[in-house]
N, C-alpha and C positions, 0 to 999 in steps of 0.2 A: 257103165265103164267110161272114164275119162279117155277122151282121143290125145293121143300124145304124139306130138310132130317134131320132128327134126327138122331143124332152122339153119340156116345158112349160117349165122354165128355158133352154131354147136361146133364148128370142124375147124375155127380158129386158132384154139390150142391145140387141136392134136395136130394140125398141119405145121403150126410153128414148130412144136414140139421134134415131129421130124425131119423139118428141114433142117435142125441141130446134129438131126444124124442118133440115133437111137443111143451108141455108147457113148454120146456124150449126155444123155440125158440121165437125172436120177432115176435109181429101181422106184424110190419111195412114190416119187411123180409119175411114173411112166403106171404103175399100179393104180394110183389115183385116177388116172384118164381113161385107164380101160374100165376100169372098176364102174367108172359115168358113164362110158357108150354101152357096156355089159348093161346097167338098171337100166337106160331109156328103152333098149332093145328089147330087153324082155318085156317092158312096161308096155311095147307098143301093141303085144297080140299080133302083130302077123309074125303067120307062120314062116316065112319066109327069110325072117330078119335071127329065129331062131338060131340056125345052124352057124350064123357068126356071134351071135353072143353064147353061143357052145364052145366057140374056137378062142376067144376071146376069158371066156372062164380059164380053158387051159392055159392060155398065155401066161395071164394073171400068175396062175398058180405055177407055173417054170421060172416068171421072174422071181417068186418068193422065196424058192429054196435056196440054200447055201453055198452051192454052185450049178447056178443055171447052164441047159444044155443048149448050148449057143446053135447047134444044129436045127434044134427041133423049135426053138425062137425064129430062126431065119426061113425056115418051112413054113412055119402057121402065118408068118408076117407075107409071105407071100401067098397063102390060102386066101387071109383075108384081103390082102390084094387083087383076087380073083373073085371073091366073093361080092366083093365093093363092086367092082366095076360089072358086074353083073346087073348087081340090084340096080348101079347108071345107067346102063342100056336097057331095062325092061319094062322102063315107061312108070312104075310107080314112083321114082324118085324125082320124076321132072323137076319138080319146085329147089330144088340141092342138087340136080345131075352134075351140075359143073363142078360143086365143092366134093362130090361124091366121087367122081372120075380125079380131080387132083389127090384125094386122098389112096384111091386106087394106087396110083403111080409113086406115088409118098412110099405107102406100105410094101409094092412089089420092089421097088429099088434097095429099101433098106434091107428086105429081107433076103434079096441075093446078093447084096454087098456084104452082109453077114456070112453068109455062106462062101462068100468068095468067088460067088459067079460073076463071069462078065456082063455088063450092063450091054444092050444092044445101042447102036449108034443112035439112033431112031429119039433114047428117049429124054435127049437135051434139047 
């Protein structure tokens, strides 16, 4: 089995991506980029990395339908917000913890400004 690693330029776009701010990004592209972290994730074999590219399959498939449920998008964005920042603090990410934890805070902001929760002071 090929070892496959997440690289410090893998989180480029998807960080640009949402510093755009999610509804201003295409469904078409924002597909495209989970659709890439989803294969690496699975590609990688750890167990660990699973349950986000489970959450990330869902996504995928809420952005697809014809009217996505903007609730259940601003949920998962901040699951995998919680998700990320986990895998940064538990030592296997060392090599990406930093791109790993911005992307953390990327995903939980978007995902409660989606929802319409307040942002804590804390996280500018």
């Amino acid at each position: 089995m090929t070892e496959h690693r997440i690289r410090d330029e893998d989180f480029d776009s998807t960080t640009a991506m949402l510093r755009e701010g999610v509804r201003q990004v295409d469904i078409e592209r924002a597909i495209s980029e989970i659709d890439g972290w989803q294969k690496k994730l699975e590609a990688s074999g750890d167990p660990g990395l699973q349950p986000i590219a489970g959450n990330l399959r869902e996504l995928k498939e809420l952005l697809a339908t014809e009217d996505p449920d903007v609730e259940a998008i601003g949920r998962l964005l901040v699951d995998l917000g919680d998700q990320s920042q986990a895998v940064a603090v538990s030592g296997t990410a060392s090599p990406v913890a930093d791109k790993l934890q911005l992307l953390s805070r990327l995903l939980t902001e978007e995902g409660r400004s989606i929802r319409g929760e307040e942002l804590p002071q804390d996280t500018f």
